[in-house]
N, C-alpha and C positions, 0 to 999 in steps of 0.2 A: 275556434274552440267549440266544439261540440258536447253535450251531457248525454252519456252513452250506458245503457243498461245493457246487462251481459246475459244472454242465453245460457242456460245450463250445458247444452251443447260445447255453446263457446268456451266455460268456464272449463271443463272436462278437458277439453281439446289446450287450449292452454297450458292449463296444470301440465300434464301429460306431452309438450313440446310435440303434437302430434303435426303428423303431415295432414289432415284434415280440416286443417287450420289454414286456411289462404295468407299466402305472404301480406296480400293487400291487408287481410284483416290483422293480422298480426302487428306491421309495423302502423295500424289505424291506434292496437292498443298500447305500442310503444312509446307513442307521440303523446308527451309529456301537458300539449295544447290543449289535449284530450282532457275532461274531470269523467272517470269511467266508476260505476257504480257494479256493485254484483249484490242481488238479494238474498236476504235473509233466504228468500223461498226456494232460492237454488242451491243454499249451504245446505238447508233440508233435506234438498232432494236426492243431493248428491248422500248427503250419511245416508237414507233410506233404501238407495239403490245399493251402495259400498257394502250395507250390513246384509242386505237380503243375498248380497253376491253376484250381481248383477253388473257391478262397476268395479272393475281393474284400478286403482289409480297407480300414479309412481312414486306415490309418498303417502305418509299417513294425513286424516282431513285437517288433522293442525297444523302440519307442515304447509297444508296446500293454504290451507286459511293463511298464515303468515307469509308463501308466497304471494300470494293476492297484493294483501298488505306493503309489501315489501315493492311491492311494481304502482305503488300510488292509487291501486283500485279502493273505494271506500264502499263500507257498508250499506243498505239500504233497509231500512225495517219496515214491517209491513207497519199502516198507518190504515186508520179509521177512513180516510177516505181513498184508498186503495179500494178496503172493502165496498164502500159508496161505489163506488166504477166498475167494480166488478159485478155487482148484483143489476145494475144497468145494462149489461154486456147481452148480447145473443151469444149461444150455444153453439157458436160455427165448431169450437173445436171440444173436444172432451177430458181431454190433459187436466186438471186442476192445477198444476203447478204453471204449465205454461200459460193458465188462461188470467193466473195472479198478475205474474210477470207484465203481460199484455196490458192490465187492469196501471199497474203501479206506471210502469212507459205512458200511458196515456195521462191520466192523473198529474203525475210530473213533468209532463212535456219531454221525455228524452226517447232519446234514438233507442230499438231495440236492435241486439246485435243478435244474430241467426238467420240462420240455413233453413228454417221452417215456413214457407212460403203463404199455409194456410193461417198466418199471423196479419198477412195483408186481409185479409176479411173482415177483420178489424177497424182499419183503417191508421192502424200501428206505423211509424215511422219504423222503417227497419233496415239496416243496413248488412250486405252480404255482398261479397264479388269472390266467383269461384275461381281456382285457379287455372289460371288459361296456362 
């Protein structure tokens, strides 16, 4: 069993049954053994990109929110000591969303899930396998 946080990336590509999505990671977030979180700060990120027109999805974001749901991913709220971790952080990256993300993964001890390499700077647990 692994405690697995979801890149906004990842959450996108999911929704979306995209091929950009690695089989490997795909059936990592099939596996039931899995407790797989998605945060609050990617639900955000995702309305702010969808409204500005920047994100295609294939449903609307309630639908995707109750996909989530519906596949046993559970919520994660930003918590005061997210903030704590985050204000501790170096500047490696400039994203505010992904540098939350980063902040919350550490904080709670769990795996972050993505394709963004500059998250190892961090020193973030991250899990990725491209497809071969």
């Amino acid at each position: 069993m692994r405690r697995l946080l979801l890149d906004t990336h990842t959450i996108i590509w999911f929704i979306n049954n995209s091929f950009r999505l690695p089989q490997q990671i795909r059936e990592i977030l099939e596996d039931e053994s899995n407790i797989i979180y998605v945060s609050i700060v990617s639900l955000w990120e995702i309305s702010i990109k969808f409204q500005l027109g920047k994100l295609d999805l294939d449903r609307s974001l309630g639908d995707a929110v109750r996909l989530l749901r519906n596949n046993g991913f559970r919520r994660l709220p930003i918590y005061l000591r997210h903030i704590y971790r985050l204000t501790a952080m170096e500047s490696h990256h400039k994203d505010p969303f992904d540098r939350m993300l980063i902040a919350q993964a550490l904080a709670e001890g769990f795996v972050l899930v993505g394709c963004d390499d500059v998250f190892d700077l961090y020193g973030v647990q991250r899990l990725w396998q491209e497809a071969k």
